[in-house]
N, C-alpha and C positions, 0 to 999 in steps of 0.2 A: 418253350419259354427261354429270353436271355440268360446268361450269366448274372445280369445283375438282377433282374425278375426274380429268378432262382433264389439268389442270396437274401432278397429281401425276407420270401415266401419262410424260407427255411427258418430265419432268427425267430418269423410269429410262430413257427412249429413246435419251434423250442420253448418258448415263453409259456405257450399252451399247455405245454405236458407239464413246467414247473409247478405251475396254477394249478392240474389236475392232479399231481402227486399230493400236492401242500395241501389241499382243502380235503384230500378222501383222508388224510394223515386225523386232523379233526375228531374228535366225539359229538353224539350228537346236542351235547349243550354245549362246547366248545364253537359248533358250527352257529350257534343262535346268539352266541356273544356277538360272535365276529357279525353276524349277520347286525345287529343292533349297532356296535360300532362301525359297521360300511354307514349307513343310514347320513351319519352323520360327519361324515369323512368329503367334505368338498373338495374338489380339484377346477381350480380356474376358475369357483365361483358358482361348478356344480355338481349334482349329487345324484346317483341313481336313488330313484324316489321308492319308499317304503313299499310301496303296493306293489312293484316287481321282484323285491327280496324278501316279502314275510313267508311266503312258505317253499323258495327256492330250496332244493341240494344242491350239494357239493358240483353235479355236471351244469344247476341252470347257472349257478355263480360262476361260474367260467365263462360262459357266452355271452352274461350281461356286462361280467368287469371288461371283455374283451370288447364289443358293441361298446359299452360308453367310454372307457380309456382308451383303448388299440391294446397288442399286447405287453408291449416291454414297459410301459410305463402301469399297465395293473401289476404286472409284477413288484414294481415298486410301492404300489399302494394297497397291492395284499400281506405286504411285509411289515409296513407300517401300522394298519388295520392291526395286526395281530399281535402287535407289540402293545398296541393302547387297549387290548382284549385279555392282555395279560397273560398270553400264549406264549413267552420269551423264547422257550426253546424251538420251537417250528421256525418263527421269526429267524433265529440266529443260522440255525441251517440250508433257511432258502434262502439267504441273504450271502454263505456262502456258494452255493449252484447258483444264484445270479451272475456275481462277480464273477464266475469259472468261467460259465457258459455266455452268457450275454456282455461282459465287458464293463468296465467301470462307468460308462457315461450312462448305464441302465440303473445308478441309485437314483438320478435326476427325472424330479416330476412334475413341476410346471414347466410353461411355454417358458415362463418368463427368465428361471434356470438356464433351461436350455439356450436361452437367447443371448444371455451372458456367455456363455461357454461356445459358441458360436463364431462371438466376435471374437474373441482369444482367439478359436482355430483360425480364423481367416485373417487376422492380423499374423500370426505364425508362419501363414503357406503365401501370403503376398508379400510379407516384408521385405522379401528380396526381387528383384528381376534378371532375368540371363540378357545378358547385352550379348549384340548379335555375332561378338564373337569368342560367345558363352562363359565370359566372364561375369560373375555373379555380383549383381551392385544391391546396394540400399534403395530401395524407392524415390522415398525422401532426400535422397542425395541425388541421385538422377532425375528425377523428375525435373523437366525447366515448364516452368510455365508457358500456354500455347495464349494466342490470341483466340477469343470465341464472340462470333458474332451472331445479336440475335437474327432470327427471323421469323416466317410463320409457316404456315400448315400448307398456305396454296401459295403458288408465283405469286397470282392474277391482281391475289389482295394486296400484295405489295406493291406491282408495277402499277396498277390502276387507282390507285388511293385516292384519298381527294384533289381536287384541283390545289388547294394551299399545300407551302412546299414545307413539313414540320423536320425539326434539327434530324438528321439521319440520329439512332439509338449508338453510341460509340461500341467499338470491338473491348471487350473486357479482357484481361489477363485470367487465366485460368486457375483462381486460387479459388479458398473455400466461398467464397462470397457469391461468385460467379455461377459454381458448383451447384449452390441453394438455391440460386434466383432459377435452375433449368426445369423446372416442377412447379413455378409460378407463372401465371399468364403474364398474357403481355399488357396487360394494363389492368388500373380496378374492377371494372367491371367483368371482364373474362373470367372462368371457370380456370381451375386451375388443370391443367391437362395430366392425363396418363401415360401419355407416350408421348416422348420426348427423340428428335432422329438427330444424331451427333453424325453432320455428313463437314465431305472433305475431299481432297485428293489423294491419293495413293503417296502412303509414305510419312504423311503429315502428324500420326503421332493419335489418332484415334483410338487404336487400345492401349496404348501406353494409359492414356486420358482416363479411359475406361476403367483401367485397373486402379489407378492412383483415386476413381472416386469411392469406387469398394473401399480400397482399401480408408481413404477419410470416413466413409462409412461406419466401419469396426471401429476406427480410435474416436466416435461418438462426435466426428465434428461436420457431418451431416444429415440430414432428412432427421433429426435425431428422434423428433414426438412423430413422427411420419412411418416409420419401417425398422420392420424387430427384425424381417431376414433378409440380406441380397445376396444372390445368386449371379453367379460369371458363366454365360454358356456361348463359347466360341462357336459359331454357326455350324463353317467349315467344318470341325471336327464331328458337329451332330449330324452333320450330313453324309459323312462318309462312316458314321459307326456301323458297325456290322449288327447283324441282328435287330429285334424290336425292345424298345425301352420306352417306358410311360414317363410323363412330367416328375411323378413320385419316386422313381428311381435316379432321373440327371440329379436331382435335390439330392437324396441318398449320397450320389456319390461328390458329393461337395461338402457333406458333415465328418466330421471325426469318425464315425462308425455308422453302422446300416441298421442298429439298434435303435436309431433314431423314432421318435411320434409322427412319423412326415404328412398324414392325415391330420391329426390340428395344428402341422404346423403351414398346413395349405388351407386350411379349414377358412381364415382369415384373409381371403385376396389383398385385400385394401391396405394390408398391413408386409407386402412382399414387394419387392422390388428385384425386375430380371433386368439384367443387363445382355446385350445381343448383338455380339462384337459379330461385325461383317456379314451385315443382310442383304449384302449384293452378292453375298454368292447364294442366294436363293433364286431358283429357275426362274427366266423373266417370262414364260409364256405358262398361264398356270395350266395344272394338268388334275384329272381327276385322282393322285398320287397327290396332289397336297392338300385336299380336301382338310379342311382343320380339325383338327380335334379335340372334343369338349371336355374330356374324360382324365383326369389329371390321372387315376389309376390307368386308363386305358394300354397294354404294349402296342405301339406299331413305330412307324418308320419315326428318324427327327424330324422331313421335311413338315409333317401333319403334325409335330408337335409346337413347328414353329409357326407354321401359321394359322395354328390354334391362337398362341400367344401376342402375332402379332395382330389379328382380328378382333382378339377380347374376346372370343368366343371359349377359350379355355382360359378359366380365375379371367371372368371379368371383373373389372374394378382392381387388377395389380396394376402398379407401375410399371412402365419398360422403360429402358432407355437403351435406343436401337444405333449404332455405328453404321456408317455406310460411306459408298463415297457417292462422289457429287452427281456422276453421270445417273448411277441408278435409285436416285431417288425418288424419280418420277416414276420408274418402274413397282415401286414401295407402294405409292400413293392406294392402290386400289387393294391392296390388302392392311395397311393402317387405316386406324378407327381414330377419327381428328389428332392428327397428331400435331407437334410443336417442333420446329426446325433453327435448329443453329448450328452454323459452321464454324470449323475449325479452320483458323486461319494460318495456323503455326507463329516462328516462331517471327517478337519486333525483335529488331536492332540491338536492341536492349540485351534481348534476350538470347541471342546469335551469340553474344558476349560470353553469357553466364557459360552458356551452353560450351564454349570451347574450354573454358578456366574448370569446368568441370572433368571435361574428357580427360586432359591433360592434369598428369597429376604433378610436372614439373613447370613452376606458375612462369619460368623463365621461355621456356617451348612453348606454352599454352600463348603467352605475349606475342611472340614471334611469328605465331603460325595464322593467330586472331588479325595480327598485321598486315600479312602477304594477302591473308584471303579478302580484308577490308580495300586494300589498294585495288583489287580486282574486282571493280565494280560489278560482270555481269557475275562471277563465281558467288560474289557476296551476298546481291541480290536470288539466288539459286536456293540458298541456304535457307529460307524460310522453312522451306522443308525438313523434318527433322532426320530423315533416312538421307537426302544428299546431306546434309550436316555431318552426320556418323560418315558420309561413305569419306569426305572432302580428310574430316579428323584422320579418320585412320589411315589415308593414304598420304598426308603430309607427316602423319606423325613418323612412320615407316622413310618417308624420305628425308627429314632431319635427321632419325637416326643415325642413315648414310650421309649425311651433309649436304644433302641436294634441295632443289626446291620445283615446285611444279614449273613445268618449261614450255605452258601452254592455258592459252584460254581457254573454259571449259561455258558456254553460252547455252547448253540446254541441259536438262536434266540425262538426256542420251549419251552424252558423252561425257558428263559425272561420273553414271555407270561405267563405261568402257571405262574410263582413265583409271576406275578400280581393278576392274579386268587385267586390265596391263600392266597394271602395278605390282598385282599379285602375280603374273604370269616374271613379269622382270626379279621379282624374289626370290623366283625359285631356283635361280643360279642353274646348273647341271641338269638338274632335274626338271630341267624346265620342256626338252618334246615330252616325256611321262606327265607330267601335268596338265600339257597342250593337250594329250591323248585326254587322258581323266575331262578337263573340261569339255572336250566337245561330246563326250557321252553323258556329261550332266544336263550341258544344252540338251539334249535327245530327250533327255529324262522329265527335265519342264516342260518340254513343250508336250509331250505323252497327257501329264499332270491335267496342263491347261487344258486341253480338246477333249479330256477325257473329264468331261461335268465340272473342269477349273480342280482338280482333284490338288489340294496344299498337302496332305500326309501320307510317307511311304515307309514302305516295312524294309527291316533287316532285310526281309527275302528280294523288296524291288532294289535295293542297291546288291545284293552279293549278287543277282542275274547279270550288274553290267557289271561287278566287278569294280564297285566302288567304295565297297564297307571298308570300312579302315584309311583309307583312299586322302591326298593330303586335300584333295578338293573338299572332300565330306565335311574336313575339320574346317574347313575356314568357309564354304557357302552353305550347310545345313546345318539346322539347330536339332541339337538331339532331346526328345522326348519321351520321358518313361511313364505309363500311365499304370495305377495298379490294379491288379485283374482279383478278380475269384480263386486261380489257379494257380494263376503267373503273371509277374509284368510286362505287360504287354509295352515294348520300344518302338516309337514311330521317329521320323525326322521331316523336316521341316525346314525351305528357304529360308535366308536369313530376314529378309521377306519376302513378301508375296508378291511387290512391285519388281522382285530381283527375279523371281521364278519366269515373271513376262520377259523380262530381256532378256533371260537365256534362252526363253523359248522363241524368240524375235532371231538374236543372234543362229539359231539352228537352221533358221531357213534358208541365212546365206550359206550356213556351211554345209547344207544340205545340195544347196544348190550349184556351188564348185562343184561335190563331188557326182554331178548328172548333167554333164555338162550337151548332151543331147537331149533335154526337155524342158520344154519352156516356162521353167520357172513350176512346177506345178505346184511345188507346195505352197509356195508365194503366192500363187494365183486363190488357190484355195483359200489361204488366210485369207485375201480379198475378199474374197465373193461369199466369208461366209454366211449361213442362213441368218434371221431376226435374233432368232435364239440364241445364236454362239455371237453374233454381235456386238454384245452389249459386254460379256464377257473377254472378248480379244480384243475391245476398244485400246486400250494400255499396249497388249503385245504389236497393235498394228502401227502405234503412234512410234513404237521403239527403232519398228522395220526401217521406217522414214527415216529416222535419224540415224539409222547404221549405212545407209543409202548415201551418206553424207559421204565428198569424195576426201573428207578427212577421217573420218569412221573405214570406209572402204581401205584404205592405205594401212592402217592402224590393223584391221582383218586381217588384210595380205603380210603384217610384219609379224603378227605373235602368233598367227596360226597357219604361217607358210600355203596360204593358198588363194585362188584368184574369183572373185565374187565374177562371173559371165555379166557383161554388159547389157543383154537383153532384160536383167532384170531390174535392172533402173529405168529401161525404157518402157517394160511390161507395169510396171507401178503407176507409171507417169500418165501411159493412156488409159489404166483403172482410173485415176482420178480426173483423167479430161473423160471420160465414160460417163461418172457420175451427173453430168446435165443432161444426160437423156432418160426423160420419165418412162420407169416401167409399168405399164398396165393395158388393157385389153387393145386391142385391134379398132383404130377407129370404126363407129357404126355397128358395132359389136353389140346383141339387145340382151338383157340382162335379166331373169327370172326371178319373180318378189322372193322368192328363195334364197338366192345366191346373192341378192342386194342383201338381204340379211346378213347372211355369214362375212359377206365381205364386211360389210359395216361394225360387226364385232372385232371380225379381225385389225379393222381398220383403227377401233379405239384401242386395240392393246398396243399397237405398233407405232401410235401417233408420237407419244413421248419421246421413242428411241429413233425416229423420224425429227423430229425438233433438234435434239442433240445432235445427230447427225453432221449438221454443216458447222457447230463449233468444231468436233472432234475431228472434222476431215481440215481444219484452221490449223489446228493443234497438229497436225501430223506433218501438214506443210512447217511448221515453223521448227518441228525437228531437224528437218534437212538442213537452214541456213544455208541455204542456196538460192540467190535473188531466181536465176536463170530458169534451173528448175521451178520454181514458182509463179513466175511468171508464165512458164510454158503451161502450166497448169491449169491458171485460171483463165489462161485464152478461152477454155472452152468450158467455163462456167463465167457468164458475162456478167449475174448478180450475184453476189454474196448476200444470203437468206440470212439472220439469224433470227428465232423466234419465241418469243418468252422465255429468254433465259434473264436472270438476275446478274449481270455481269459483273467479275472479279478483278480484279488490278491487271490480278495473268492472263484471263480471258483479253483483256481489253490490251494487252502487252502481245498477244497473239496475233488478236486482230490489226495493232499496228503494224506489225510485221510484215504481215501479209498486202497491206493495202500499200506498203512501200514499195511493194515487189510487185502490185499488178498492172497490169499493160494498157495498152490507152483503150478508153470507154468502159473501163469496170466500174460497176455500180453497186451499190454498198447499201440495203435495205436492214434497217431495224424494225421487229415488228413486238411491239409488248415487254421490250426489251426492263431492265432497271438498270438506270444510271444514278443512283442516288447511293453515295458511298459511306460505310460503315468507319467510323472514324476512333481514331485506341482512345482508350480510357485513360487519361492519367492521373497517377496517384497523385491526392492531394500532400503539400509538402504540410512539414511536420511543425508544430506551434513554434519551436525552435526555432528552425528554419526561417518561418517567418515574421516572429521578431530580431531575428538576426539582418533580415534584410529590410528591418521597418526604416533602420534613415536614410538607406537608398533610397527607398521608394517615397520616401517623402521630399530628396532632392529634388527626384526625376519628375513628382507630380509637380513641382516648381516651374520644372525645365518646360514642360507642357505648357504648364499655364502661361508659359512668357513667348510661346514658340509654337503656334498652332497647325506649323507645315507638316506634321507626322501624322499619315494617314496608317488607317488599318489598309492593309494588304487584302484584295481580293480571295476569295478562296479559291482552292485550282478545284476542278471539276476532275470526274473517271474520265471523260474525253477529251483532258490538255494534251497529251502525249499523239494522239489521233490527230487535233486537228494540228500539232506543228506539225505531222508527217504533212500534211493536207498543203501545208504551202512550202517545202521542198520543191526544187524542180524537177526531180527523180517520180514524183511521184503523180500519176498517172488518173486517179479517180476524180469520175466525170458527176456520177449520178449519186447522192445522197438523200433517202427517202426515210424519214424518223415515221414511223408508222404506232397510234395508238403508248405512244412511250410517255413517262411524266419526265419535263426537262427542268429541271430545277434553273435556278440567275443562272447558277456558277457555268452551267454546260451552257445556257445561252449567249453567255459575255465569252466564254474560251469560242464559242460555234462561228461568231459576231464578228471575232477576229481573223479565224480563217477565211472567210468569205469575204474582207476586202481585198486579201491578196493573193488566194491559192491560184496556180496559175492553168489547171487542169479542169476546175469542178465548173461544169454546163448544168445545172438541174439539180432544183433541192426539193424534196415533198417534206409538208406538215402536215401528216393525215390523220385526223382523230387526237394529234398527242396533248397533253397538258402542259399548260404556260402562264406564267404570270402576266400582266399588263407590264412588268419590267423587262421579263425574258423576251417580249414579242418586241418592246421597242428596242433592244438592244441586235436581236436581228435583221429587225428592218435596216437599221444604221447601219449593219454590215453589208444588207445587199445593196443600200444607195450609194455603194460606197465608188469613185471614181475607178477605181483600181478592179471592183468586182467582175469576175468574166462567167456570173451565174446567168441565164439565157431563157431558161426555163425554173418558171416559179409554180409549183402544184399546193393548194393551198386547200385543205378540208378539217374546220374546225367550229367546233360547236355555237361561239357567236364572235360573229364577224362585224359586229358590230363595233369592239373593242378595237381590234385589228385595220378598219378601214382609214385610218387618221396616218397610220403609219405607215401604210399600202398604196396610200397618196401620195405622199415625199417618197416611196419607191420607182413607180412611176412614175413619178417626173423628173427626177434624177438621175437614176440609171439610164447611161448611156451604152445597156449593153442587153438588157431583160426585153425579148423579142414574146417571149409565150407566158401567159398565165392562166391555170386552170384552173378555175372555182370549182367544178364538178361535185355536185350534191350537197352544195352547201342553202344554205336559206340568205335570200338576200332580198329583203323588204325593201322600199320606197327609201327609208331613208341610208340606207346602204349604197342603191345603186344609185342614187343622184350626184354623191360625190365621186364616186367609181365613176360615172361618166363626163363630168368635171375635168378629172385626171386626164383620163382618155385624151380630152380636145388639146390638152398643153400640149406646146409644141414641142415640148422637149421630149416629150414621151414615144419612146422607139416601138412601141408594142403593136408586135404585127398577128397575132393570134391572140381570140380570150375565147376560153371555151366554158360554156356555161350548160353542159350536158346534165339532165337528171336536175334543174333549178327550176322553182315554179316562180314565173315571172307574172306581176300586175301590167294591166295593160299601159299604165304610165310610165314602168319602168319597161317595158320594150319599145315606147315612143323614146325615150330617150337614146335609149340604145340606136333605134333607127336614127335618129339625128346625129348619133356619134358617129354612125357608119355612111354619112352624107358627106361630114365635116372629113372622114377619113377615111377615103375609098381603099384605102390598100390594106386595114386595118377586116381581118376576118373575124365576124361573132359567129360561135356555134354556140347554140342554143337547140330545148328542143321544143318543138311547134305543139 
């Protein structure tokens, strides 16, 4: 048995013997008072019933009080029992051996006691936080509010919604309000959910979130009539504890003492609330090791404790609320039981602000520094994030104190980090090759971390091996952590995060790779190619590589760490990712055994997910470099860019611009399931003040309207304005644009409508399956009729064409430039194609292919057809017979 198994076991040992001293102590009419006043002694509303104590002794009284209370709480109620029996002195002396042996929180004997006392402890152990460079802050003072936007449980329901386009739900600011709605459905009728998943990207402020709800938790200003206990169990840490520990002991050691009732205090699922900071570092390939488990006393490993909790197979009916980030959510999906999704968006504009006047405790610096980094539109825009936020603060703060100021753009999150790297390496004055030494064995040490299960906590002993305990790196990139033991305090340490741990572990492969400079990159190669499994997990470290790839990262290497990254290894990267358009699997003609069609086909559902993500995160890796050249050499040899049922983000879609900027002529850009319907902030409504303060303005201005009817409302911008002005650049290269199964609301229709009268690259657009208004469809036709338009091929697959055909007439007959249109499995009745062949005979009409493959044609409407193709011998119909 654990340490902390041990500890529990021992306190009911001792409660036991207390019990059996006190009651043998008794006479035997002494023992029949007590017995008479147990009878009638409820606790919580119940009572061991008469008919188990009337002819009990002194040893059956100790198994029944222990059976119906647990132990340390009968000890409190055989003390009290004996006081109302008028036994004072027995009373007074086990009341002393309680207090000795068991601890003061052992006079408390309801839940409800104990619930109160609870919140205390954990308003006491959260009130503060270690800032990551283990300066101790107020919560409440740190805390900046994040954006959180809702969503749901599956993509599918969100990207496939109805055909009508409803207001997207706006992104909320992250105060108590928000807090309360995560435990409510998403509408009246919905149930309210259990599991709730807080996802995001690395850095963005997820257990910060996390903690600051606990902690509104304790100060009663959430879930208030909802949950007596919450529980904080950092994954990472329950995945690397040593030994086996059951649910009943993680709870133990999150109370005041181990004296604790922790059986009725689990007794009640419905009434606990687990919170499950970082459930992407749970294995993404399940294994017969995480089988869940049901058994809240049970010892065995965390990983079965976690996916106990997160299946609801262990205290079904608690609450969870699950932290992750954004990539492994889908990886989640088959071990959560309906769960409820909102992202964290980090921080607005707004709150970028607060966030600096905070860090800064000189409000004249904080001004100054909020200014440079606001003039630096990409740095500023960077800053949503709350870890490049701290990294941006503390490296300007650092250089105002020398009277300098950052003397470089910083465009990706990669070289945020470096600039911190280099900032602290330019600090260290003298000591600066000792440093250089120390960091690049700390690099070594994350990357160890990472490929070793993603391992985030290391011991006294893995730092004094390199020779880093005490070390100035320790102080300034690892947070130190004391945890307390049975024995002894057990001290672990810890990145300052987890997203910092990836880029040292990224940074070590170049410096690995100088120093072997006869091998082609292997450890690089490695991170490549690694398996599904490690995957998902070095996603982050692989995206970092790319951007240290960068030949202004490479220069930055070779300046603070005096050595030379070999060229091969940017070229080695380069043709991994022109590699990536050749499909791996079996040998064509290859015959396949109902066996192995099974197993593959399982294997094939667990891997789909991290297959889907895939082509964003290989976007994202390109957009680290910021290298047109290198990008474009890239996607030569992936000719579509795939992306498929993802929910697209600002970044995501900032990425994707990027990329389509930089690729080379004929790339083709397919969205398939995608969401383009964007999450809009909340804003607070102004204050009554406020808006009788501004009531005779506004009674001008409705004047000013009323006499002046030219002021129009402003169009909304859509997620793909930014896309499509790349789209008519003349840099910019993209031919083929295929919206597959996507819902396009006006706003992407009228920004799409615009590109396409004058991008001067795009040959071919598909509408296959996606959702459109009767507005959205005429404002694209108007783009492709448009004089100017050089789209050539039109693929057209949508549920009724009916709607469509009025506007697909002024297409063709207008465009002087739309040569192919493919109906292809669409339904086209009588009164469909008689106009469609109408169009056809206009003379304006350049259309030299219609293909009507997989269309069930009436025999009137192939007569016409055949008249069209009499009227217009060069005009080819494919149809099929």
């Amino acid at each position: 048995m654990d340490a902390a198994g041990a500890s529990c076991s021992s306190v009911d040992a001792v409660a036991r013997e207390l019990l059996m001293a006190t009651l043998e102590e008794l006479s035997q009419e002494q023992l029949k008072r007590f017995r008479h006043k147990l009878r009638d002694a409820p606790l919580d509303g119940r009572s061991i019933p008469w008919g188990r104590l009337e002819r009990s002794d002194a040893v059956d009284l100790v198994d029944k009080l222990i059976e119906f209370y647990e132990p340390v709480p009968a000890v409190e109620m055989t003390r009290q029992v004996l006081k109302r029996s008028d036994i004072r002195d027995v009373a007074s002396r086990l009341k002393q051996q309680q207090l000795q042996k068991l601890g003061p929180t052992s006079v408390l004997l309801s839940v409800s006691a104990f619930k109160k006392k609870y919140r205390e402890h954990v308003l006491r152990q959260h009130a503060k936080v270690k800032e990551r460079n283990a300066r101790s802050v107020k919560i409440n003072k740190r805390f900046t509010k994040l954006l959180i936007a809702p969503g749901t449980g599956a993509v599918e329901d969100e990207l496939l919604g109805p055909l009508g386009e409803p207001e997207p739900e706006r992104a909320r600011r992250s105060d108590t309000h928000t807090f309360n709605r995560l435990f409510r459905g998403n509408d009246e009728e919905s149930s309210q959910p259990l599991t709730v998943v807080l996802q995001g990207p690395a850095g963005i402020g997820k257990t910060m979130a996390a903690k600051k709800i606990l902690y509104d938790w304790a100060a009663g200003k959430l879930y208030h009539s909802q949950v007596d206990f919450a529980f904080f169990l950092p994954c990472g840490e329950l995945l690397e504890r040593p030994g086996k520990s059951s649910l009943a002991d993680l709870v133990l050691d999150q109370c005041p003492d181990r004296a604790w009732p922790v059986k009725r205090i689990l007794a009640q699922p419905n009434r606990l609330l687990f919170i499950l900071d970082g459930a992407d570092e749970l294995p993404t390939l399940p294994s017969s090791e995480a089988t869940p488990c049901k058994d809240p006393l049970e010892a065995t490993s965390g990983l079965r404790v976690l996916s106990g909790l997160l299946s609801q197979e262990l205290l079904p009916g608690a609450r969870l609320l699950v932290t992750t980030r954004n990539a492994a959510t889908g990886r989640l999906q088959g071990r959560l039981c309906s769960p409820q999704c909102a992202e964290i968006r980090g921080f607005s504009d707004k709150d970028k602000k607060k966030y600096f006047f905070k860090f800064f405790r000189d409000e004249r610096k904080a001004e100054r520094a909020y200014r440079f980094v606001k003039e630096n539109e990409t740095l500023f825009a960077l800053c949503f994030v709350p870890f490049v936020c701290w990294i941006v603060c503390t490296v300007l703060q650092q250089q105002l104190e020398l009277g300098r100021d950052l003397s470089r753009t910083s465009k990706t999150t990669t070289s945020v980090y470096l600039l911190f790297i280099t900032s602290m390496l330019k600090s260290a004055g003298t000591n600066g090759p000792r440093v250089q030494g120390e960091l690049r064995t700390l690099c070594r040490l994350a990357r160890e971390g990472i490929l070793d299960h993603h391992k985030a906590q290391f011991s006294e002993e893995d730092l004094e091996k390199l020779k880093l305990r005490g070390s100035q790196v320790q102080t300034i990139f690892l947070n130190k952590k004391e945890i307390p033991g049975v024995l002894k305090t057990e001290v672990t340490y810890q990145f300052i995060d987890q997203s910092f741990q990836e880029f040292l572990a990224a940074l070590s492969y170049l410096l690995e790779a100088e120093r072997t400079p006869g091998t082609p990159a292997g450890g690089v190669q490695k991170l490549l190619n690694s398996d599904a499994e490690l995957r998902g997990h070095l996603a982050l470290t692989t995206r970092f590589l790319f951007g240290l790839l960068n030949t202004e990262g490479l220069r930055d290497i070779g300046n603070h760490f005096g050595c030379v990254v070999p060229d091969h290894v940017k070229k080695d990267t380069l043709q991994w990712v022109q590699g990536q358009s050749h499909p791996k699997g079996p040998p064509v003609g290859a015959k396949k055994t109902a066996e192995l069609e099974d197993i593959e086909e399982a294997e094939e559902e667990e891997e789909e997910e991290e297959d889907l993500n895939f082509g964003l995160e290989l976007l994202y890796c390109l957009y680290e470099t910021q290298e047109e050249d290198f990008v474009r050499q890239a996607l030569s040899s992936l000719p579509e860019i795939v992306l498929e049922r993802v929910r697209l983000t600002r970044m995501d879609l900032e990425v994707l611009n990027y990329c389509v900027q930089c690729c080379p002529d004929g790339q083709a850009l397919r969205l398939v399931s995608c969401g383009l319907v964007a999450a809009k902030e909340k804003k607070k409504k102004k204050s009554l003040v406020k808006r009788l303060k501004g009531s005779v303005t506004d009674i001008n201005l409705v004047l000013s309207l009323n006499s002046s009817q030219s002021t129009k409302k402003q169009p909304p911008v859509s997620l793909l304005r930014p896309l499509c002005e790349t789209m008519i650049t003349p840099k910019c290269h993209l031919s083929v644009l295929i919206l597959s199964h996507c819902k396009l609301p006006d706003a992407v229709c009228r920004d799409l409508s615009e590109a396409l009268k004058v991008a001067p690259a795009l040959k071919e657009l598909g509408l296959l399956q996606s959702r459109l208004t009767n507005t959205g469809l005429r404002l694209l036709c108007e783009g492709l009729a448009w004089p100017k338009c050089q789209v050539k091929t039109l693929r057209m697959q949508l549920p009724d064409l009916q709607e469509v055909i009025n506007y697909l007439v002024i297409v063709l007959q207008q465009s002087p430039v739309l040569t192919t249109l493919d109906l292809s499995g669409c339904q086209l009745p009588g009164v469909i194609v008689e106009p469609l062949c109408a169009a056809l005979k206009h003379p304006k009409c350049c259309l030299k292919t219609l293909s009507l493959t997989s269309v069930e044609l009436s025999e009137n409407s192939l007569r016409d057809l055949q008249a069209v193709k009499t009227s217009k011998p060069d005009l080819s119909i494919i149809y099929s017979k």
